[in-house]
C-alpha positions in Angstrom: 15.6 21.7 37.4 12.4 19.1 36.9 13.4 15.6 35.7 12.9 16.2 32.4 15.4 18.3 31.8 17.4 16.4 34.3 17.3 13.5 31.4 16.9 16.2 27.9 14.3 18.7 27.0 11.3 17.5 26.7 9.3 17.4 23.7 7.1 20.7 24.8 10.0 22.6 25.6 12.0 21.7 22.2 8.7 22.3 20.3 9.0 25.8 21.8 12.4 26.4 21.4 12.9 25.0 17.7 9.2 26.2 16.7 10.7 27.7 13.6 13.2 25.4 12.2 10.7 22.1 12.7 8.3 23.3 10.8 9.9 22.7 7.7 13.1 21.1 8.4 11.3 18.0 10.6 7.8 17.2 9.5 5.3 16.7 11.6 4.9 12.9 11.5 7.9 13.2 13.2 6.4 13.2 16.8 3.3 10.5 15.6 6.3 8.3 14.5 7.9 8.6 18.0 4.5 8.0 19.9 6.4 10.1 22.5 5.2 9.8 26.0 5.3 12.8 28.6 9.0 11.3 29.3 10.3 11.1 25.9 13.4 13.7 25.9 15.7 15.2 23.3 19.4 15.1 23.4 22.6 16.6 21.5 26.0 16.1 20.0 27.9 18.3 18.4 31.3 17.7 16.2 32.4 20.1 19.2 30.7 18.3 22.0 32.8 16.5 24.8 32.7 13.5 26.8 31.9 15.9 29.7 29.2 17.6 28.1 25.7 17.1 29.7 23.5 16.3 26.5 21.4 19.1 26.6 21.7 21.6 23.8 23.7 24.2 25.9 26.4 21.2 26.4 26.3 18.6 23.4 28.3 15.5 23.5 30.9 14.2 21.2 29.0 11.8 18.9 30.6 8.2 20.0 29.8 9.1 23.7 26.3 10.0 23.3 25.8 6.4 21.2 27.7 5.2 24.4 24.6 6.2 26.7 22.9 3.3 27.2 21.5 5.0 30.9 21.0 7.9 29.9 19.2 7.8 26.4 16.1 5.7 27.1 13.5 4.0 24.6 11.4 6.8 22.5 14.3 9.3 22.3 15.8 11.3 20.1 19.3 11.9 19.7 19.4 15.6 17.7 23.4 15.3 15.7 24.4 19.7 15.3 25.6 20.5 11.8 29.4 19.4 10.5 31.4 17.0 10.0 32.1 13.8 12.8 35.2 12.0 12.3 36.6 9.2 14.7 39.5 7.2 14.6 39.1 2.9 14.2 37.5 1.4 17.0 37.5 -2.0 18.3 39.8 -2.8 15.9 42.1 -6.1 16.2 45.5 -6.2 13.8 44.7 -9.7 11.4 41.6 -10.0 12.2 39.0 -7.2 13.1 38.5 -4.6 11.1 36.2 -2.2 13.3 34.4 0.5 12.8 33.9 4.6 12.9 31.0 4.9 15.5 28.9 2.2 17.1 25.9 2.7 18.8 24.9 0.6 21.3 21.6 2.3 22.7 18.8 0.2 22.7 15.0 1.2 22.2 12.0 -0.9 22.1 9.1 -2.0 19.3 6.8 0.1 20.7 9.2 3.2 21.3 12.3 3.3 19.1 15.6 5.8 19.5 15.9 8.2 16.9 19.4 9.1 15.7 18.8 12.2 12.9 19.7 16.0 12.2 19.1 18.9 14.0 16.3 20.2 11.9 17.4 22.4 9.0 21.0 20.8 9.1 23.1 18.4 7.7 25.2 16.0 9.8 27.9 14.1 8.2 29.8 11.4 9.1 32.7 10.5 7.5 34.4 7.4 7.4 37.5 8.7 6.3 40.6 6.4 5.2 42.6 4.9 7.5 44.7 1.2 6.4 44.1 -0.9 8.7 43.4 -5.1 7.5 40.5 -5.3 5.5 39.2 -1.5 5.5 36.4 -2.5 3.2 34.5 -4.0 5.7 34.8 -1.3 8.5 31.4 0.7 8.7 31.5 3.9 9.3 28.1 4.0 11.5 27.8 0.6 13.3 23.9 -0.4 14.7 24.4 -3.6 16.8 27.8 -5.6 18.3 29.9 -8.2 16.5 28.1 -10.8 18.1 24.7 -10.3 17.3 22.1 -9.3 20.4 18.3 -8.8 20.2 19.1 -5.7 22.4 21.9 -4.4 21.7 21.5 -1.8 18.9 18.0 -2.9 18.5 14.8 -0.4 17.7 17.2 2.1 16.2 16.0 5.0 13.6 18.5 6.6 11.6 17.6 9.5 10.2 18.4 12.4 7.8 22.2 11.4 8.0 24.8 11.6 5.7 27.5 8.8 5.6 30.3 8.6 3.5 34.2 8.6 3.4 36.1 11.8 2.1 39.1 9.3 0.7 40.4 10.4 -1.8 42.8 7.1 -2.1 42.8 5.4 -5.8 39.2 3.1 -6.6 41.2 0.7 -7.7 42.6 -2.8 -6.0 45.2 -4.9 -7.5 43.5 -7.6 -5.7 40.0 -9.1 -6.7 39.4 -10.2 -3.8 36.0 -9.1 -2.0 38.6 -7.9 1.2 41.4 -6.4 -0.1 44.3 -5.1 1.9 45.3 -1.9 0.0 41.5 -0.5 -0.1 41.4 2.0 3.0 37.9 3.5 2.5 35.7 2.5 4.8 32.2 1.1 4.5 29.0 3.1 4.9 26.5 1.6 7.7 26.1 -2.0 8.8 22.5 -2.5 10.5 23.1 -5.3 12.7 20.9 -5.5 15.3 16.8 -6.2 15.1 14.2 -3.6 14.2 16.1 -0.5 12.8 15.3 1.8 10.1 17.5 3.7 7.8 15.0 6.9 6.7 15.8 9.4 4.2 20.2 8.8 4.3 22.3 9.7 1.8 25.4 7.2 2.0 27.5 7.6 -1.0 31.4 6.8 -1.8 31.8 4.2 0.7 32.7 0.4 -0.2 29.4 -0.5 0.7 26.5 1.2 1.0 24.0 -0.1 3.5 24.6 -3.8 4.8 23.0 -5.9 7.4 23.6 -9.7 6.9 23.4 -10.7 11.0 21.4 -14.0 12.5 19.2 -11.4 14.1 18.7 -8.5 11.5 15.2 -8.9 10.9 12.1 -6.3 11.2 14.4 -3.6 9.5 13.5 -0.7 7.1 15.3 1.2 4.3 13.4 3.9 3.3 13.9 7.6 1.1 17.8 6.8 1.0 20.2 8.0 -1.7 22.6 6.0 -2.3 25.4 6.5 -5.1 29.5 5.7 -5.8 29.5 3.3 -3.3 32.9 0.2 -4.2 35.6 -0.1 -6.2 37.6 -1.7 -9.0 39.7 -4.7 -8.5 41.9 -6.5 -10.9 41.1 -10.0 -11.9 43.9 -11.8 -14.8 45.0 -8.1 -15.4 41.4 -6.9 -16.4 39.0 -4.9 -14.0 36.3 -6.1 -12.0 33.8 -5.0 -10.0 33.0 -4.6 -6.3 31.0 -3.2 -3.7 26.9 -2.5 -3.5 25.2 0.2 -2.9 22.7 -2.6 -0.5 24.3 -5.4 0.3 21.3 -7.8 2.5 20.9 -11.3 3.4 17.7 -11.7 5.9 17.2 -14.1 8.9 13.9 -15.8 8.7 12.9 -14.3 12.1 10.2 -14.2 14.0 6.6 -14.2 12.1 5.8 -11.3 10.2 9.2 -9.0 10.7 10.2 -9.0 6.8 13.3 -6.3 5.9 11.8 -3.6 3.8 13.9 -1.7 0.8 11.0 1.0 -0.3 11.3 3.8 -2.0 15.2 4.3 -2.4 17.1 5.9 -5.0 20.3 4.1 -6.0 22.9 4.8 -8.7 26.6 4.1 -9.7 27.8 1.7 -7.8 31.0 -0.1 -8.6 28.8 -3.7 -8.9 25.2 -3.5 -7.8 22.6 -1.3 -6.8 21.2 -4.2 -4.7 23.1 -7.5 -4.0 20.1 -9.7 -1.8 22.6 -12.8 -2.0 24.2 -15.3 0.6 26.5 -18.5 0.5 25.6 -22.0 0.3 24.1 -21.7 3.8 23.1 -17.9 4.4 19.2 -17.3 4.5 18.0 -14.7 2.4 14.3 -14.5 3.4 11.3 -12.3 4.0 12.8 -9.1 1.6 10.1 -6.5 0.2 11.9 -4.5 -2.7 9.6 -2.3 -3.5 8.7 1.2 -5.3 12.5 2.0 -5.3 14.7 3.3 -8.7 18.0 1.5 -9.8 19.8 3.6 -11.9 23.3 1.9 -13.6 25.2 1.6 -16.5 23.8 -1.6 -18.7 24.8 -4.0 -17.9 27.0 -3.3 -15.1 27.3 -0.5 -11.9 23.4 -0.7 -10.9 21.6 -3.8 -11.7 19.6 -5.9 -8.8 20.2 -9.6 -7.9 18.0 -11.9 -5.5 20.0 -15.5 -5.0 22.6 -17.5 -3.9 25.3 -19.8 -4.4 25.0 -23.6 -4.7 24.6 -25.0 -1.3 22.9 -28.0 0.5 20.3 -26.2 3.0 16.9 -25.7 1.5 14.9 -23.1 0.6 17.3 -20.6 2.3 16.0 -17.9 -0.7 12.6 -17.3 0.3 9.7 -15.2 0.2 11.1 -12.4 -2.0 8.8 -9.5 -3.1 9.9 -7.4 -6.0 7.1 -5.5 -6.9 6.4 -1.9 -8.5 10.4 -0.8 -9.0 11.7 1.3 -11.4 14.8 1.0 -13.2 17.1 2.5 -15.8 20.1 0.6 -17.8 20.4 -1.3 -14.7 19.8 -5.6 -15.0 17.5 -7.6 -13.3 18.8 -10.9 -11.5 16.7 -13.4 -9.5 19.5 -15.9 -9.0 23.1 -15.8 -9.0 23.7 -19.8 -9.0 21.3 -22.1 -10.6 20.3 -24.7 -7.1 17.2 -26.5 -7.2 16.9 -26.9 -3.8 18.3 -23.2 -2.8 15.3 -20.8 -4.2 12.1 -21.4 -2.6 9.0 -18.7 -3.8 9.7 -15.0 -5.4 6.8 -12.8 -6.2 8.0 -9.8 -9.3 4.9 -8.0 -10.3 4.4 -4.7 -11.6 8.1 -3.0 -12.2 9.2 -0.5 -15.0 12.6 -1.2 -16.5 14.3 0.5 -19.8 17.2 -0.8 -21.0 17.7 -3.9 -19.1 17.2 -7.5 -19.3 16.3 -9.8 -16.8 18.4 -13.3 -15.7 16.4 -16.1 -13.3 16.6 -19.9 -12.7 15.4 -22.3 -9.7 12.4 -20.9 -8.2 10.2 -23.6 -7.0 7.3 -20.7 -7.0 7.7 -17.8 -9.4 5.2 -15.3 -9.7 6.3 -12.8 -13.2 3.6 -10.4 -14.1 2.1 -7.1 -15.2 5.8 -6.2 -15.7 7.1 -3.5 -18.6 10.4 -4.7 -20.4 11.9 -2.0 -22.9 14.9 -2.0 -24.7 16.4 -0.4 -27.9 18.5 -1.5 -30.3 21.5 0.0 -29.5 21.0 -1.8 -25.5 22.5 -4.6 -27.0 20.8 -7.2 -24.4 18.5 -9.6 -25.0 15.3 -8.9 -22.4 14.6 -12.8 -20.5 17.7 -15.4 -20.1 16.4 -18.4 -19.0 19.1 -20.8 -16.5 17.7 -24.2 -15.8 19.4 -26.7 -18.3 16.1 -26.5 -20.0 14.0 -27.6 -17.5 10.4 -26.0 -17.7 9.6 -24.5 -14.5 5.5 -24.2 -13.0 5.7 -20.5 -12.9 3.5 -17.7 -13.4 5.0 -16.1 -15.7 2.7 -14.0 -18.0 0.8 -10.2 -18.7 4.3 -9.0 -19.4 4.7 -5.9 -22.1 7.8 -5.7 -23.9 8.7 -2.8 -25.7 11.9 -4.2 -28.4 13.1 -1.4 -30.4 14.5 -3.8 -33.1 16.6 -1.1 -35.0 17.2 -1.6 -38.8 18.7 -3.8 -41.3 21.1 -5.6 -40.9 21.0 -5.3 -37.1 17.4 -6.5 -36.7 17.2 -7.4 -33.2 14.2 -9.8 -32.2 15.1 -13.0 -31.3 15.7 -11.6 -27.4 14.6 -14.7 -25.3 17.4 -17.4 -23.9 17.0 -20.8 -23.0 20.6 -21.7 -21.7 21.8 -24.1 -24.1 19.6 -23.3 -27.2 19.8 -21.2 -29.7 17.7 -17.5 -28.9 14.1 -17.4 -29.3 11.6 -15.2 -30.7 8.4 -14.2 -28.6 6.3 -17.0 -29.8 8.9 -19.3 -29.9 9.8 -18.8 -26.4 5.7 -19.3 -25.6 6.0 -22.3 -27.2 8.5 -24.0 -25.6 8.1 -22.7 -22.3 4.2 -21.4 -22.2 5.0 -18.7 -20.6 3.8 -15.2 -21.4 0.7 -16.5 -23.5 -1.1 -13.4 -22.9 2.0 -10.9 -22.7 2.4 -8.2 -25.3 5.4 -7.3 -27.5 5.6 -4.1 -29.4 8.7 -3.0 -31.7 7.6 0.4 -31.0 9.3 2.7 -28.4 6.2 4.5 -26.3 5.8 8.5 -27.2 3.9 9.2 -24.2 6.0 9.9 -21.5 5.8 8.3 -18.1 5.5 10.1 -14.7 5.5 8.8 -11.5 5.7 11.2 -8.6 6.3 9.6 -4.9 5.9 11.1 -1.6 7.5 10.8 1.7 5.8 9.0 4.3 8.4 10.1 6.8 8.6 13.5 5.6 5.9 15.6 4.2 8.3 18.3 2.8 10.0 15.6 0.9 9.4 13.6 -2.0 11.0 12.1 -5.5 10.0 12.0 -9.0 10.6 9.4 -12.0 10.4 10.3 -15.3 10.8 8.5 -18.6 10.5 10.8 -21.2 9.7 9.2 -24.1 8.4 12.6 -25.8 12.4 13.5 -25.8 11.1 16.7 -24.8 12.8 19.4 -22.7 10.7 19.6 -20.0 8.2 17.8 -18.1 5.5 19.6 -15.7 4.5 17.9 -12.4 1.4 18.3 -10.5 2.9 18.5 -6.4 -1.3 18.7 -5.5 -1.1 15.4 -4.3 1.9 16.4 -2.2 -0.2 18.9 -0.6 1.9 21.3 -1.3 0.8 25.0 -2.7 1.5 27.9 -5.1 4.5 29.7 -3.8 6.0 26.9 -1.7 10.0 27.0 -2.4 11.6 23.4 -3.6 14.5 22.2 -4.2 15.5 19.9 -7.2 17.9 17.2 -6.8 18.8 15.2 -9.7 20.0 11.4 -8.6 23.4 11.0 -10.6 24.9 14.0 -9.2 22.7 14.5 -5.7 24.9 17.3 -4.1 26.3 19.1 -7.6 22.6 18.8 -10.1 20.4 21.1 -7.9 18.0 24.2 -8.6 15.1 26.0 -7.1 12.2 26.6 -8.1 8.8 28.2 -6.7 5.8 26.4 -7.0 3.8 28.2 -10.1 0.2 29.3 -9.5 -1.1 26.3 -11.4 0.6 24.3 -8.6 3.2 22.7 -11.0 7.0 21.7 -11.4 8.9 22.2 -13.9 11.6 19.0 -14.9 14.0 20.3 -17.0 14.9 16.8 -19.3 18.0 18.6 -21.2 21.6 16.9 -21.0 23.0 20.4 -21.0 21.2 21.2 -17.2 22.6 17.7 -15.9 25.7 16.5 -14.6 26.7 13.0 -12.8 29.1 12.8 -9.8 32.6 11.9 -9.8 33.3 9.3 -7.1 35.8 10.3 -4.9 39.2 8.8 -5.8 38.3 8.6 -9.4 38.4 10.3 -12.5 35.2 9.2 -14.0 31.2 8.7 -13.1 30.5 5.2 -13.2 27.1 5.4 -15.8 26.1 7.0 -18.3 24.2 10.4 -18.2 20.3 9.4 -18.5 18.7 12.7 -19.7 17.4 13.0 -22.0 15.6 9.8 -22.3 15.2 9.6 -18.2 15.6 11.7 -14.9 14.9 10.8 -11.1 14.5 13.5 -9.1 14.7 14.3 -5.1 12.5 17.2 -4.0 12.6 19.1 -0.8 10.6 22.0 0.0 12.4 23.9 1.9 9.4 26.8 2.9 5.8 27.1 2.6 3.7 30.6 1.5 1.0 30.8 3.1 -1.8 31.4 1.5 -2.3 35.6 0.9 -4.6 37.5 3.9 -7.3 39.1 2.0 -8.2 42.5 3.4 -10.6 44.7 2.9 -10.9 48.9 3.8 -14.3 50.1 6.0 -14.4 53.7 5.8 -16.5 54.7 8.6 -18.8 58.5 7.9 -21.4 60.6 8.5 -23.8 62.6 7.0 -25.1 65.7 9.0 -22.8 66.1 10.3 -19.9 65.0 7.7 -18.0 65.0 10.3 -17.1 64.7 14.2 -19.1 62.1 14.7 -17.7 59.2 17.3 -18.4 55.4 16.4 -16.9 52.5 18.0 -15.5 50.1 16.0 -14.5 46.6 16.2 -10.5 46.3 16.7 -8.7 45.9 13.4 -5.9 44.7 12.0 -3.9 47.3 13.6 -5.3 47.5 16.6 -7.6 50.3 15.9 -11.1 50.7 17.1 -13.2 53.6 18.0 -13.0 56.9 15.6 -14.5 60.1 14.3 -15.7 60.1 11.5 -14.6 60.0 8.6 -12.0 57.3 9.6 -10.5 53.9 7.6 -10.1 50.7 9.4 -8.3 47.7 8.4 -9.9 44.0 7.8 -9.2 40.4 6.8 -11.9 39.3 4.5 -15.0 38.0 6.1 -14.4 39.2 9.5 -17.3 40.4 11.1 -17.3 44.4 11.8 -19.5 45.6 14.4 -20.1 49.6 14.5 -21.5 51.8 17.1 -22.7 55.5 16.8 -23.9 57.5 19.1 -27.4 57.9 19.5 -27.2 61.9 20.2 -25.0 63.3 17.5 -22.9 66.9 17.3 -25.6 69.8 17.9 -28.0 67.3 19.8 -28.3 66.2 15.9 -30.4 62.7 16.4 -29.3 59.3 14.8 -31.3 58.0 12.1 -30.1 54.9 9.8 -27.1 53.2 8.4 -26.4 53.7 4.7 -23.7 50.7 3.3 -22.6 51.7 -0.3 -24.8 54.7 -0.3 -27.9 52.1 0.1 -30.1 52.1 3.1 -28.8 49.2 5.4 -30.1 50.0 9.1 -31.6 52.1 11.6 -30.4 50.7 14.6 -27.5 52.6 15.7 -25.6 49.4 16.0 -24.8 47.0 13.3 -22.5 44.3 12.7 -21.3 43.4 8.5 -19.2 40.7 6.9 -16.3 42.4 5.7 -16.3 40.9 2.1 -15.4 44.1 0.1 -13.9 47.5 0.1 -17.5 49.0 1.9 -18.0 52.7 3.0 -20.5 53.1 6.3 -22.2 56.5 6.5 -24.4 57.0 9.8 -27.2 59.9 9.2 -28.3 62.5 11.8 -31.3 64.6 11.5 -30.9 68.4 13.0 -33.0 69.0 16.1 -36.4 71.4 15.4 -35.8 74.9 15.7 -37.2 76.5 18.9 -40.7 78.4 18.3 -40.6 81.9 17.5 -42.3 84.5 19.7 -44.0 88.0 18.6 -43.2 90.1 21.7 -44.8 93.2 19.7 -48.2 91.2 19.6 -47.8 90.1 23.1 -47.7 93.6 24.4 -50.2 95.1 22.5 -52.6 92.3 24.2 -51.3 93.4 27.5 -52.7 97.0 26.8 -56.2 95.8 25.4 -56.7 93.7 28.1 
């Protein structure tokens, strides 16, 4: 056995063995990502695996011992999870005051070479958090990166990939405590990222009481990229009404070394309990260095979905800082950038660029604000007012202009235009609000919903078979046709189509038409939203018709159509009997007697011989191609662009000279 199999199979041996399935089911970028070296190796578990097993694909693990591998599973491998379910009971759990968690890993990888953790290509693992009581279940993750007291190696350089996380608890949503730990919530939490440099890629965590948090001193250089992430909290009960709880991100970010920022692109988040991002610490937590960008919020106006960048009051500075919000889309879902007015508390924020319909937007504090180049639409019947204002009427030095706002003001008598709040006065019309505050001097307002709809389609960067589409479909119409050229992907190709409120339930395929397009269907009728487990309800509103986001996954290629062409090979005195030798074709044919077919792709180059000396010492003599005269060298090689019909053409030998034998005799005589 040679050493790499010793420690996994190695990448040239898996390529060979799983040939079929990685072709689709793990792009390609998957090896570039890894930057494997000739060591890198590949190992298993299995929801069947064992303690005992080896690792190798014949003999998987169970999953919490292979996590447990720290000797084994070395920097720039991959750890391949089988199809099913995993299931563990509380770990490391401490009765009053631990809480635990499902699986930890502890493996450690490096910058430069990172552990993957993923799927088996063309499977699904899930791991389920399940519901077990145990102190405050809420904040028990089901997938652990890192140790309680935070290490810059332990868990660190983790990739988490193509996983499903979740808790199948089908316990009540609903605490009679409002308490952000209550004791009678037993679902468990989806993954805590704890340690430095991991990524979360293309996850779908959903029905947990938290999504995705990471909040430790050392959580820095981390990534959350391509994840779906819905139904994540619950309900509690504050003075006998409901509240909300539970995000589907939950972040706060150490300031860390230079240039390691923690990166939320491209995710797809709907119907959480509270909201779709909460980027928010106490008086002295750090919330620093986070790049929200290109993702879509999905909620319910107003609540279940909205963003918030801030903090509460505190007395360490600038502990909010260097916040990028840029090019995010968002549906009926709010837009915070503080959640306590602190002058000292919010240091710079730059929001530039983001889509919202149906929203409104709430900020205060920043000692540096950049707002620009950003679309705010409401109707009428949103019932929010689009910019609130918190700073006791203290004018701020921002940047806060180029914005378009799009106010449906309905009709008489609920004329809706005043929609701009300075706490403590009365609301403000556009230029009123310009006046007092010059901002959005050159910003736009428009009472006029837009008719032309809006299409942004995204692709993978971790996944070339993958990508997502936004649509606000202001046409109202009941489709909308994508272009997937830009995907690089072809006529023929078979996708799937996900919609985001019901991921696992709103699905169809469809084959990529010969105009290289997708069709969208935008009908409330085709859609559905998900129920969260334990509930009766979906959190939010359906969004079709007015908007649909949209997870695409081809799931096979069709390659482009081989183009043959026939060659009938014949022969013209004789018509037939005639050998030629023929280049090999398509089914492994060659030489024949005429009149034979062989088989081409189109342009191949065929090269036919014919005997110089033909039946009855008949003589070669040209080449006709198409009954047109195309050689007279016995060999010739042609481009196989078209059905084509070769005739070679003998001439007879002379007769033999015929002989009087009468007249020769008679000469005889005379002479």
């Amino acid at each position: 056995m040679t050493n790499t199999l010793k420690r996994g199979i190695g990448e040239t041996a898996y390529r060979r063995m799983f040939a079929p399935a990685l072709r689709l089911a793990v792009s390609p970028f998957l090896f570039i990502l890894l930057g494997l070296p000739a060591q890198a190796a590949f190992w298993f578990a299995s929801p069947t695996g064992s303690a005992a097993g080896t690792g190798l694909i014949g003999s998987p693990w169970d999953l919490q011992t292979a996590f447990n591998k720290t000797a084994t599973i070395q920097p720039g491998d991959t750890l391949l999870l089988r199809e099913g379910i995993y299931t563990h009971a509380p770990q490391g759990t401490v009765v009053g005051s631990n809480e635990g968690w499902i699986f930890q890993i502890t493996l450690t990888g490096t910058a430069a070479l990172p552990i993957t953790v993923m799927s088996f290509p063309g499977e699904r693992a899930r791991l389920d958090g399940g519901a077990t009581p145990f102190y405050h279940a809420v904040a028990r993750p089901t997938l652990f990166i890192g140790q309680q007291a935070p290490s810059t190696t332990v868990g660190a350089y983790i990739i988490v990939k193509d996983i499903e996380v979740y808790s199948s608890s089908t316990q009540v949503r609903t605490s009679t405590s409002d308490s952000s730990f209550p004791d009678d919530i037993s679902r468990s939490t989806g993954i805590f990222a704890q340690g430095v440099g991991i990524k979360i890629i293309n996850c779908v965590v959903h029905d947990c009481t938290t999504g995705i948090e990471s909040f430790s001193s050392v959580s820095y250089g981390h990534e959350y990229y391509g994840n779906v992430l819905f139904n994540n909290g619950w309900t509690g009960t504050r003075n006998g009404f409901p509240s909300n709880h539970g995000h589907n991100f939950y972040l706060q970010g150490p300031a860390g070394p230079a240039g390691l920022v923690k990166t939320v692109k491209r995710n797809f988040s709907t119907s959480p309990y509270d909201l779709g991002m909460q980027a928010y610490g106490s008086g002295s937590a750090v919330v620093a260095h986070m790049r929200v960008l290109e993702n879509c919020w999905v909620g319910g106006i107003g609540q279940h979905g909205g963003t918030l960048i801030g903090a509460r009051n505190g007395v360490v500075a600038d502990r909010v800082s260097d916040a990028q919000f840029i090019n995010n889309f968002g549906y009926s879902a709010d837009v915070a950038f503080y959640y306590q007015a602190d002058a000292i508390a919010y240091a710079d924020l730059i929001a530039t660029g983001n889509y919202f319909y149906k929203t409104f937007l709430q900020v205060s504090s920043w000692q540096s604000l950049i707002y620009t180049n950003n679309y705010m639409l409401n109707s009428a019947t949103g019932g929010f007012h689009v910019v609130s204002l918190v700073t006791n009427q203290a004018i701020l030095p921002w940047t806060f202009d180029r914005n378009i706002y799009v106010i449906n003001p309905g009709v008489a008598p609920n004329i809706a235009t005043n929609d701009w709040v300075l706490e403590g006065l009365a609301f403000m019309t556009k230029p009123q609000w310009t006046a007092k505050t010059g901002y959005d001097v050159n910003s736009t307002v428009s009472h006029t919903l837009p008719t032309t709809n809006y299409v942004t389609v995204q692709n993978n960067f971790y996944d070339v078979n993958r990508a997502q589409a936004i649509v606000y479909n202001w046409s109202l119409g009941t489709n909308v046709v994508i272009n997937v050229v830009p995907l690089g992907w072809a006529t023929g190709d078979a996708v799937t189509i996900r919609g985001l409120q019901n991921y696992y339930g709103d699905t169809v395929n469809q084959i990529v038409s010969a105009t290289q397009t997708l069709n969208l269907d935008m009908r409330a009728a085709s859609h559905s939203r998900a129920i969260p487990f334990g509930d009766t309800v979906p959190l939010c509103p359906l969004s079709f018709p007015d908007f649909g986001a949209f997870i695409l996954q081809r799931t096979s290629t069709n390659p482009p159509a081989v183009v043959t062409f026939t060659v009938t090979v014949a022969s013209s005195n004789p018509a037939s009997g005639v050998t030629v030798a023929a280049t090999s074709d398509n089914n492994g044919a060659s030489t024949g007697t005429t009149t034979f077919t062989r088989l081409y792709d189109a342009d191949a180059l065929v090269t036919l011989t014919a005997p110089a000396i033909g039946p009855g010492s008949s003589t070669f003599s040209k080449w006709q191609y198409n009954g047109a005269d195309h050689a007279t060298t016995a060999a010739i090689t042609v481009t196989n662009s078209a059905d084509a019909t070769l005739t070679s053409f003998y001439i007879s030998p002379p007769p033999p000279p015929v002989v009087d034998y009468r007249r020769s005799a008679l000469r005889r005589r005379v002479l």
